[in-house]
N, C-alpha and C positions, 0 to 999 in steps of 0.2 A: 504494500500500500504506500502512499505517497511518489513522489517525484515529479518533476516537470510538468509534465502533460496532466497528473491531477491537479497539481497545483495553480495550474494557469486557465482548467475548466471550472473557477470555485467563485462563488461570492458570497461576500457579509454583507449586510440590508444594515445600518445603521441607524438610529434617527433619537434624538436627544438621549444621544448615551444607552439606550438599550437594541439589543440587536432582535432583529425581527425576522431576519432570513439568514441561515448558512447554509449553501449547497450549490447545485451545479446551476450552469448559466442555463439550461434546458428547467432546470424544474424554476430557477428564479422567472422565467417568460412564462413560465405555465401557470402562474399567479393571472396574469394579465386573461382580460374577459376575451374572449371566444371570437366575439366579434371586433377586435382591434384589430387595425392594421397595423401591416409589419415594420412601418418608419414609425410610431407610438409605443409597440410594445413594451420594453423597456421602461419608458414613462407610466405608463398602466399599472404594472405589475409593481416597481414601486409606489404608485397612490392604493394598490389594492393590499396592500402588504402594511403599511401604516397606519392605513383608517383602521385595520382591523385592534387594534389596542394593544 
């Protein structure tokens, strides 16, 4: 487990000091709703990720 290639498919969701997502960049987009397009995704998926508390 670890090295490179995990390392560089990962993200942290941060937001006033608590972390709200840690995992791959496929499941961080798969936050985002269904119907986003794919220049928002990103954006989506972190407002979908912080509203949630």
């Amino acid at each position: 487990m670890g090295g490179a290639a995990d390392d560089a498919d990962r993200i942290t969701v941060l937001s006033q000091g608590r972390i709200h997502f840690d995992g791959t960049t496929h499941g961080f987009l798969g936050n985002a709703p269904a119907d986003t397009p794919g220049s928002r995704r990103a954006e989506a998926a972190y407002t979908a990720l912080t509203l949630q508390g």
